[in-house]
C-alpha positions in Angstrom: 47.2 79.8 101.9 48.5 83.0 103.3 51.1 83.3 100.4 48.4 82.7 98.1 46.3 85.8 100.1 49.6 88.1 100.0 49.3 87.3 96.1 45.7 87.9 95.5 45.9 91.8 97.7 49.0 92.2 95.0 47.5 91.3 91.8 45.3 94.3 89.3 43.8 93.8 86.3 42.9 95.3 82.6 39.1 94.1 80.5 37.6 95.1 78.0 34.5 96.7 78.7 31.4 98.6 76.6 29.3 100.7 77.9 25.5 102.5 76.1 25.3 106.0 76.3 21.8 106.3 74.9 19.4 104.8 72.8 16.8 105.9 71.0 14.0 104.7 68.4 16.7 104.7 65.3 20.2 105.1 66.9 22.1 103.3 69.9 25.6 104.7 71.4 28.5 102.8 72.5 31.6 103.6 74.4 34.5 101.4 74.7 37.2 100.5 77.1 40.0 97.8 75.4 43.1 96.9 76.8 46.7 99.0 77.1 48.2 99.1 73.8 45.4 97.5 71.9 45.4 99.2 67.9 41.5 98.6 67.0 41.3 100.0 63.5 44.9 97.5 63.0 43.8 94.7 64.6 40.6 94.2 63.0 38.2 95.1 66.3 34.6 95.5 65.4 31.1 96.3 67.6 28.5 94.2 66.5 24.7 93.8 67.7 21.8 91.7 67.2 17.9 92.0 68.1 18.2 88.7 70.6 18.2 88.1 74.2 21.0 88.5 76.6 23.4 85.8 74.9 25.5 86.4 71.7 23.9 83.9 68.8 27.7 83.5 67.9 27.0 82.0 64.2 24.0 84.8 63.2 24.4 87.4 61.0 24.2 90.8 62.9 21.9 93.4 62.3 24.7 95.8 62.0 28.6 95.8 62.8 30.9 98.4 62.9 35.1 98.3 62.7 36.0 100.7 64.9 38.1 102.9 62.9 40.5 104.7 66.0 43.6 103.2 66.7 43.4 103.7 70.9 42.7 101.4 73.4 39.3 103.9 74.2 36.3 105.5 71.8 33.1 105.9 70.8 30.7 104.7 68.2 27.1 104.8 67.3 24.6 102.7 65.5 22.6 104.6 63.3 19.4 104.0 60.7 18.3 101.4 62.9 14.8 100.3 63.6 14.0 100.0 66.9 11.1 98.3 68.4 10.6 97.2 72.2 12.4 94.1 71.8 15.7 93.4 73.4 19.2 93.9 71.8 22.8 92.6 72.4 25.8 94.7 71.5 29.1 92.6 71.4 32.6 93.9 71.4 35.3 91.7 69.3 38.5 91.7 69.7 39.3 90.5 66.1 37.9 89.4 62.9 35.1 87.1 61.9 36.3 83.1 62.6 36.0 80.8 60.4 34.2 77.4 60.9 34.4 74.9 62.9 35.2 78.5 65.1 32.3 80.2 66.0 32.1 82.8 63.7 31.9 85.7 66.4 34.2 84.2 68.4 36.3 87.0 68.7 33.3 88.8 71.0 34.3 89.2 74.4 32.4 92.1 76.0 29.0 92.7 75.7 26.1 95.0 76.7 22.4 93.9 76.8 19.0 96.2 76.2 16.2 95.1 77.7 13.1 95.6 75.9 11.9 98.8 76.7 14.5 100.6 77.6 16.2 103.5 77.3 19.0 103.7 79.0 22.3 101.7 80.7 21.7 97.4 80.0 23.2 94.6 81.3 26.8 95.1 81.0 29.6 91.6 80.9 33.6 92.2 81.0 36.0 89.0 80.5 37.7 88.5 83.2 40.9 86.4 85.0 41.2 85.3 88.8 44.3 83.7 90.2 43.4 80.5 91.6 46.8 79.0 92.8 50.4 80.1 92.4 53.3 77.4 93.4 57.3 77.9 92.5 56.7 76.2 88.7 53.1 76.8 88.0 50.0 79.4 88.2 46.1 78.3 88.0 43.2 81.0 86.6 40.0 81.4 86.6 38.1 83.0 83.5 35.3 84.1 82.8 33.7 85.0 79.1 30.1 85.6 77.4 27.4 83.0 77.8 28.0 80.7 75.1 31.1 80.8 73.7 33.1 77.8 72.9 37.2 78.9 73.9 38.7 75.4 73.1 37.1 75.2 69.6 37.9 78.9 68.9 41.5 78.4 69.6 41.3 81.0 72.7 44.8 80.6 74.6 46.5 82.4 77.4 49.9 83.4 78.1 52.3 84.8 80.4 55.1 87.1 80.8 57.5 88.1 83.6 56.0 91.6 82.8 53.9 94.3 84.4 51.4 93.9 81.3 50.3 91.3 78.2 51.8 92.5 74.9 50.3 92.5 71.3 54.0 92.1 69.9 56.8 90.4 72.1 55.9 86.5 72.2 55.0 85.3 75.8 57.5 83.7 78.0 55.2 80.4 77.6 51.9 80.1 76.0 48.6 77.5 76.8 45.5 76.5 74.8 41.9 77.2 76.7 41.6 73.2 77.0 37.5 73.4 77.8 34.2 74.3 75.8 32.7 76.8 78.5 31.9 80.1 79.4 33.8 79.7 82.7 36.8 77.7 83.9 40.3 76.9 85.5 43.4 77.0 83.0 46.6 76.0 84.1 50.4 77.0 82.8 52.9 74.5 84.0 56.6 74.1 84.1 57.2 77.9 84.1 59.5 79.1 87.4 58.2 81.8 89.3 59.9 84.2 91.0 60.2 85.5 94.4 59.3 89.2 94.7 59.3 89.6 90.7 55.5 90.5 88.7 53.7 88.7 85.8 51.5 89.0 83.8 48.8 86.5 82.5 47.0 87.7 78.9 43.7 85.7 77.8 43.3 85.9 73.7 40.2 85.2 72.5 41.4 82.9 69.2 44.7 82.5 67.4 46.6 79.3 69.2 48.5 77.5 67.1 49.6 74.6 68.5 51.7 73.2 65.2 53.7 76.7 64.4 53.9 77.5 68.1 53.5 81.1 66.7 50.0 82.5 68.9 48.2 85.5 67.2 48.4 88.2 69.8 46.2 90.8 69.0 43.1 89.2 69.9 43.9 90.2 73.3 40.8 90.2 75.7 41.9 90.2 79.6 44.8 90.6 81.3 46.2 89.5 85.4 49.0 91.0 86.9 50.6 89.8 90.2 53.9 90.4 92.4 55.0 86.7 94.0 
């Protein structure tokens, strides 16, 4: 246990996060946070939202999307000729394109920000995360955590990890794992993978792209990232 605390005071991590800078009755703002060395216009990232509660209805059509057309990892957008009544809203933040089926076709979302009815001003705000649960001399557990709803295993989310200071969007990981489990939250495991004394690593959760028969992972639906010294 106290190796494991040394671990956890060592480790720092990177999300992708939204924030709303205002609303008003035809036009909502966004700002947006995305991980180091993310390309957004290149990869295919795109805001979406939807008049709904605070979940994402993952296989709905949006009310309006936008591709967000900067290629660094931080911008701005804003949803314009709108109609907005006093219902509640949910913007989602997607890594990649639109899935196809059996995926969910919004799969790709991994940040989101909720509008209560009413309201004017800063929602409910959700960032992906990762939490080290357990490192030993040949493996490393995690906790995650994504939006309400999604389905990881079916949307062929995956995590990888490299003996790096950060996840990259182009040099393959040092070992790669499927998100085995149909739920918002969960433990993933990768096994079989030495682990250093006094060296750093970095775990990387994509939100689809595993590809368990070319063992070639699409990388730049990266989401959320750990980083920790042994």
């Amino acid at each position: 246990m106290a190796n494991e605390s040394q671990l956890l005071t060592a480790s720092s991590s990177a999300t992708t996060t939204l924030s709303i800078d205002y609303v008003t009755s035809d036009a909502i703002g966004v700002s947006f946070i995305c991980m180091p060395g993310n390309q957004p216009t290149t990869y295919g990232n795109c805001i979406y939202i939807w008049q709904n509660a605070n979940s994402i209805p993952w296989n709905t059509e949006p009310l309006a999307q936008h591709p967000i057309d900067v290629n660094t990892p931080h911008g701005s957008t804003n949803f314009t000729d709108l109609v907005l009544n006093n219902n509640s809203y949910i913007i989602g933040y997607a890594t990649g394109a639109i899935l196809t089926p059996p995926q969910q076709l919004y799969g790709n979302i991994c940040s989101t920000a909720f509008i209560p009815a009413k309201s004017n001003g800063q929602g409910t705000i959700f960032t992906p995360n990762l939490a080290m649960t357990f490192v030993g001399t040949d493996s490393v557990a995690f906790n995650f955590s994504l939006p309400d709803g999604i389905l990881p295993q079916t949307n062929t989310a995956w995590a990888g990890i490299w003996r790096a200071s950060s996840a990259s969007y182009n040099n393959p990981p040092d070992k790669a794992v499927p998100i085995n489990l149909n739920a918002a939250s969960g433990t993933g495991a990768i096994n079989n993978y030495k682990i250093g004394r006094g060296l750093t690593y970095t775990i990387g959760l994509f939100m689809s792209g595993y590809d368990a028969v070319e063992g070639k992972h699409t990388q730049t639906t990266l989401a959320t990232s750990l980083t920790f010294t042994n």
